[in-house]
C-alpha positions in Angstrom: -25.5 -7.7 3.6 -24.2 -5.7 6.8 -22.7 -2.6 6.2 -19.3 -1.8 8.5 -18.7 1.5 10.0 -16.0 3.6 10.6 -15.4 5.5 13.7 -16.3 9.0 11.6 -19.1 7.2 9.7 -20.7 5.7 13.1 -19.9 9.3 14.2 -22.0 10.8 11.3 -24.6 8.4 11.0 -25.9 9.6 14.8 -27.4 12.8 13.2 -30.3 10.1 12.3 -29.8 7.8 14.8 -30.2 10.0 17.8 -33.3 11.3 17.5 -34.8 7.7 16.1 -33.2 6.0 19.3 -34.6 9.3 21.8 -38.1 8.3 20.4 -38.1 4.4 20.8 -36.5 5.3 24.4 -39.5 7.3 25.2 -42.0 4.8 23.9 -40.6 2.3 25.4 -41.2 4.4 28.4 -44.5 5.4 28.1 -45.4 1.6 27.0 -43.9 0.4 30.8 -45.8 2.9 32.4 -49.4 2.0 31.0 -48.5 -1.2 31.7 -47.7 -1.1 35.4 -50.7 1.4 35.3 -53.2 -1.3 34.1 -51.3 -4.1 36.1 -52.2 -1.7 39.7 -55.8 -0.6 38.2 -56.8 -4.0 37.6 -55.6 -5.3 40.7 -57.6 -3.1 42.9 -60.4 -3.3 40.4 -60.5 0.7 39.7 -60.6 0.2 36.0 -63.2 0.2 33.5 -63.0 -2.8 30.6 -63.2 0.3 28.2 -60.7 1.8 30.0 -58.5 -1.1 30.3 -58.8 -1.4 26.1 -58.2 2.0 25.2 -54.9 2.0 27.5 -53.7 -1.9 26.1 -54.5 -0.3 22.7 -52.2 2.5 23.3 -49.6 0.5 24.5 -49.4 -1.4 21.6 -49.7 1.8 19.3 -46.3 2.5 20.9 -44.8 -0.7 20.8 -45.7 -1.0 17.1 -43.8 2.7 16.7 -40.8 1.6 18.4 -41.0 -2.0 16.1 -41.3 0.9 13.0 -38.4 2.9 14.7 -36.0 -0.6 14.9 -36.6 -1.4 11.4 -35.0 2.2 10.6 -32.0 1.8 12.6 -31.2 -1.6 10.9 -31.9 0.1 7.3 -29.1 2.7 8.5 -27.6 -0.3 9.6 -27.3 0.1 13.1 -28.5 -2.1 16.1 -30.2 -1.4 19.0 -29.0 -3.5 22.1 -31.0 -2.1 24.8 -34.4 -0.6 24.2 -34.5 1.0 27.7 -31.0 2.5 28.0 -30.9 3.3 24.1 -27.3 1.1 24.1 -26.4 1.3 19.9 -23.6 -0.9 17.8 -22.3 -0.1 15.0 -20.7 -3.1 12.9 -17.2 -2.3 11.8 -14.2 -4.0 10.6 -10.9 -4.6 12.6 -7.9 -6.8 11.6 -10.4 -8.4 9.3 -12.8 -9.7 11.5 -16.2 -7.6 13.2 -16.6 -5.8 16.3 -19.0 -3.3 17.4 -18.6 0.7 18.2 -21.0 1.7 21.1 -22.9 4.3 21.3 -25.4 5.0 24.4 -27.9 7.6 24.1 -26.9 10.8 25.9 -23.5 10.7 24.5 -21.9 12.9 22.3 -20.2 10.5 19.9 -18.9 7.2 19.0 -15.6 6.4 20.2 
């Protein structure tokens, strides 16, 4: 069942969903930047296999956080939008049908 928000509920609810939305940000991050790190490695052939499977490993350490980190946002019972941006909705009820309160990371509240 989806839970609806209020404003002041979304509002309260970012005291967990910040931080959990700063770290899949970051990760998300971190996971690019391995990534285009192998992709320029391998192409000039300046990378070890070892090498090359100890960074893939860590990028999918990070991607299996962030996977973690979405599963707590939807058990609070928000949803993340944009893994790169940190974009957030928050169901709510309005005149009886759903729409969604945004919330971007960076900002202060929901409005």
């Amino acid at each position: 069942m989806e839970r609806y928000f209020t404003v002041e509920e979304a509002n309260h609810a970012l005291a967990l969903v910040s931080p959990i939305v700063s770290d899949i940000v970051a990760k998300m991050n971190q996971a690019k930047r391995i990534h285009e790190e192998v992709k320029t490695e391998r192409e000039r052939a300046h990378i070890s296999e070892t090498e090359l499977l100890g960074k893939l490993r860590m990028a999918e350490k990070l991607l299996n956080e962030v996977e973690y980190h979405m599963k707590e946002l939807e058990s609070v019972g928000a949803m993340l939008k944009d893994l790169t941006l940190g974009l957030v909705d928050f169901p709510c009820l309005h005149d009886a049908r759903v729409v969604y309160l945004c919330w971007m990371l960076g900002e202060k509240n929901v409005s």
